[in-house]
C-alpha positions, 0 to 999 in steps of 0.5 A: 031362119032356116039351118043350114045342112053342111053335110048336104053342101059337102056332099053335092061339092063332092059329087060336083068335083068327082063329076068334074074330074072325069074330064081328064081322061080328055088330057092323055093323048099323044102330047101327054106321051110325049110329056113323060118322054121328055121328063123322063129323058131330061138331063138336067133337071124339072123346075116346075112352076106356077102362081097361086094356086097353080103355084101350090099344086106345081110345089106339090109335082115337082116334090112327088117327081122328087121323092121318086128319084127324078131331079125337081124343085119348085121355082116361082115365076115373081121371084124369078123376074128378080134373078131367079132366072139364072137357075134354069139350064138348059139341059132342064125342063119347065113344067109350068102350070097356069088353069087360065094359061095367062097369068102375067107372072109367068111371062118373062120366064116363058121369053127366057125359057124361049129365048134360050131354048128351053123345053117348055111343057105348058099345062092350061085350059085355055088352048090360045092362051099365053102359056101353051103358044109358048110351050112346045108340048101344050097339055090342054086341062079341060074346063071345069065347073068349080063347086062353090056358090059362086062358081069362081073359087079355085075348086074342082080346077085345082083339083084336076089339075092336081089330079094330072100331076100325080097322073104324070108321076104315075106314068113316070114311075111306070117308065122308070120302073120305080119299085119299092126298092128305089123308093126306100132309096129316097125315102131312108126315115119316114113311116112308109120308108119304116114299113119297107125296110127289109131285113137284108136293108138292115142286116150285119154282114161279111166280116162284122158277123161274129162268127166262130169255128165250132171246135173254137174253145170257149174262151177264143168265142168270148174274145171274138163277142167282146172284138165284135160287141154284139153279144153273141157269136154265130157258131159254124161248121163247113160254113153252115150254121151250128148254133148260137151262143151268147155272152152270157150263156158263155160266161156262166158256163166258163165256171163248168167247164175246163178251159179245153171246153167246146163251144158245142157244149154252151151254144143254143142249137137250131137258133131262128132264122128269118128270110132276107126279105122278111120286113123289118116290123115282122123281125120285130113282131118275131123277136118279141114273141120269141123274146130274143134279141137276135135272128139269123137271116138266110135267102129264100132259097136256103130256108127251103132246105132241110138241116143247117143253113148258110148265114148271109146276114144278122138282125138284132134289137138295136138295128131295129131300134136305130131305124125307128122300128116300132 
């Protein structure tokens, strides 16, 4: 008996659904324009839903429009037909999706969806199928050669159909102007949430910056590190940065000096600032090489000064440690 190449089978499955899934370019007309209108004008919120696989690729939608700030959540059309039906609104939008477009399940929510005037957005590849003579915006998925042996396995039709979704979120996300910066907004933990955060998402600022005038003596800069306990205090003069100077660096020079001791005389000059939009990891990366615990942070603008700069925020160890940054 002859063995079987699994590479080869995975190889001419792959090439069949890639083949398959230039179809959809058939899907993006006027009603997919009219589709991302009305997603992104909805009031109320997307329930997306579906059985099945359907059922699993509508899960997947509804949690990408979600984590890109659009209100969604899954509903399963079974449960429903049990009381279910009571969290739909109808400011919300159904976006339901069904490859064959006539699974029985769906069909009492179709009729209270219609029933209540409840905008329907019906995703199908049957163009007289239930769902689409329901929805008043019909996407119409083209059919498609599924890529097992029998040719009746969901394959390269829940592909596409995933494929339309994240397609549908894309466009979204471009009408929106979704950005990196609302991404970090949804998406706090994480490790693509990590690799966005910014100095400025994490920085100490305003009056929780310790700070001191630079003919403080250096006893009142040692009340102001233990009243902000960061371990370090900011040393300023006519509000741009002089130096920085540390617990320890205070306390040891204490033992040198008369109490009329100037802060000057202690403080580290020149201490290293970061852009506020330096990453979180490059702060990180920089304070490892440095071996320092703390940057000072300024806006792009200020750094492309000569001499002393304008502080606007500080960065240390234990804020990056707090957000998880590795």
């Amino acid at each position: 008996m002859a063995s079987i190449n699994y590479i080869n089978i995975a190889r001419k499955t792959a090439n069949l659904q890639i083949a398959e899934l230039k179809k959809i370019n058939k899907v993006f007309d006027k009603s997919f324009i009219k589709a991302v209108d009305t997603i992104a004008a909805c009031k109320g919120k997307i329930i997306a839903a579906g059985i099945g696989k359907s059922g699993l690729i509508a899960r997947k939608v509804s949690a990408t429009l979600s984590s890109v700030g659009i209100s969604s959540f899954y509903l399963n059309p079974g449960e429903a037909n049990h009381g279910d039906l009571g969290q739909i609104d109808k400011r919300d939008v159904l976006l339901v999706f069904s490859y064959s477009g006539n699974t029985k399940e769906i069909t009492n929510m179709l009729k209270y969806a219609n029933r209540f005037n409840i905008k329907i957005i019906g995703i199908a590849s049957k163009k007289d199928s239930m769902l689409l003579k329901a929805s008043d915006i019909k996407l119409l998925l083209p059919e498609v050669k599924e890529s097992d042996p029998t040719g009746m396995v969901p394959t390269s039709s829940t592909s596409i159909t995933l494929l339309f979704g994240d397609c549908l979120a894309v466009a979204l996300m471009n009408k929106l102007k979704f950005s990196k910066d609302r991404f970090k907004i949804f998406h706090p933990g994480g490790n693509i949430g990590q690799a966005l955060l910014l100095a400025k998402d994490i920085m100490v600022k305003g009056n929780k910056i310790p700070t001191s005038s630079i003919n403080k003596s250096i006893f009142e800069a040692i009340k102001i590190i233990s009243l902000k306990k960061l371990g370090f205090v900011v040393i300023i003069k006519n509000k741009l940065v002089r130096g920085i100077l540390t617990d320890g660096d205070a306390r040891r020079g204490i033992k040198n000096f008369s109490k009329e001791g100037k802060i000057e005389k202690f403080m580290t000059s020149n201490p290293k600032f970061i852009s506020e939009n330096t990453t979180a990891s490059k702060a990180l990366s920089i304070m490892n090489e440095r071996r320092i615990s703390t940057l000072l942070v300024a806006t792009d603008k200020e750094l492309k000064k000569k001499g002393n700069k304008k502080l606007v925020g500080i960065i240390n160890i234990h804020a990056l440690l707090k957000y998880g940054i590795k």
